[in-house]
C-alpha positions in Angstrom: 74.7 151.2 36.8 77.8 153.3 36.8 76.6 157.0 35.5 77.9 157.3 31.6 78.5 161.3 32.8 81.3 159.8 35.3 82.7 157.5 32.7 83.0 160.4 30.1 84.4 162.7 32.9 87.0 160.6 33.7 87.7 159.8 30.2 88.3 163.5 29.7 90.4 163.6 32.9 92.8 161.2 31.2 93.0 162.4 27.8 93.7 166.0 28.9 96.3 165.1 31.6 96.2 161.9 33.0 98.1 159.3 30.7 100.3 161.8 28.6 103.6 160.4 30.4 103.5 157.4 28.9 100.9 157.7 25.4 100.5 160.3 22.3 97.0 160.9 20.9 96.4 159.7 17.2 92.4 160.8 17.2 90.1 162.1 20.0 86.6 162.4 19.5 84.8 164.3 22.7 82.7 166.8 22.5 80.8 168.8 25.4 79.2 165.9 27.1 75.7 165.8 25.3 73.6 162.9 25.4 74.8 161.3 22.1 78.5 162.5 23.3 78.2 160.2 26.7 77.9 156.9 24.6 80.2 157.2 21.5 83.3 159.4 23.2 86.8 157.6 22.1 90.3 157.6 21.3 92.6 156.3 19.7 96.3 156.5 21.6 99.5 154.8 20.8 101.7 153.5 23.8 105.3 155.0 23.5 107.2 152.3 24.8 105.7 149.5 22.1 104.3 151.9 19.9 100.7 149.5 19.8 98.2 152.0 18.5 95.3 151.3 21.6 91.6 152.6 21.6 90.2 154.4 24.8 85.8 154.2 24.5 83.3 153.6 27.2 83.7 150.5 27.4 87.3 150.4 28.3 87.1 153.2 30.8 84.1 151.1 32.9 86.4 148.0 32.7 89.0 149.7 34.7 86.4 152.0 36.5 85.3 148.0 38.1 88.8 146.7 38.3 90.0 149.9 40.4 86.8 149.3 42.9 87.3 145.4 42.9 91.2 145.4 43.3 92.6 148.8 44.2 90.5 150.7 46.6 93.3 151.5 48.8 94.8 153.0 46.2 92.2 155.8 44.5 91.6 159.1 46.1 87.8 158.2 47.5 86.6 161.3 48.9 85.2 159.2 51.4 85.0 155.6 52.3 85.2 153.7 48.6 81.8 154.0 47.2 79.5 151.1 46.3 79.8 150.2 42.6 76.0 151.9 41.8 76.0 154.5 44.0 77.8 157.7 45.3 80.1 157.7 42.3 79.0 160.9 40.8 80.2 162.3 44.0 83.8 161.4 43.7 86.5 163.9 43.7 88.8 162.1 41.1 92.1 163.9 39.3 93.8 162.9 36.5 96.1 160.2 38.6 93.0 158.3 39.4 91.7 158.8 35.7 95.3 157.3 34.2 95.2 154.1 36.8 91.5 153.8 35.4 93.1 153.8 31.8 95.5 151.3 32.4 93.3 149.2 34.7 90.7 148.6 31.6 93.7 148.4 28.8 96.1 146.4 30.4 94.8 144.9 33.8 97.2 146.4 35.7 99.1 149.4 36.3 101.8 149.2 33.9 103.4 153.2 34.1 103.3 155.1 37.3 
């Protein structure tokens, strides 16, 4: 089980810095990372180039979080060798690239920007 700390983290990651090139923000609901915060933290972003109005939860960000370990491990900054999908993650030293490929990876199955 992937950590829901690590998911909201990288969540954060992207909303604060990560996919701003190519999104605005409509609604962002994160607090401080509390207990109830680690399960219900979303947002609701609209893509610039087709103006779609697109929602960023949990569930997205652990789609892409398992597409970026299954297809693009050459690709993220591992602090180490890639980490297996249930373990080591809370040790990786992600930034706000690795948080936007994440992002797209769960949205669109790809890396569309960047």
């Amino acid at each position: 089980m992937i950590k829901p700390e690590l998911l909201h983290g990288l969540f954060t990651t992207a909303m604060e810095g990560g996919i701003g090139y190519w999104s605005s923000t409509n609604l962002y609901h994160w607090m401080n990372g509390d207990e109830e915060d680690l399960k219900f933290f979303a947002a609701e972003i609209v893509e610039e180039d087709t103006e779609r109005v697109i929602r960023i939860d949990l569930n997205i960000i652990e789609l892409g979080l398992r597409r970026a370990i299954a297809d693009h491990q050459d690709t993220l900054r591992w602090s180490t060798e890639p980490p297996e999908m249930c373990r080591h993650l809370e040790d990786w030293d992600y930034d706000a690239g690795d948080a936007d490929m994440i992002v797209q990876l769960g949205i669109f199955g790809e890396v569309v920007y960047g």
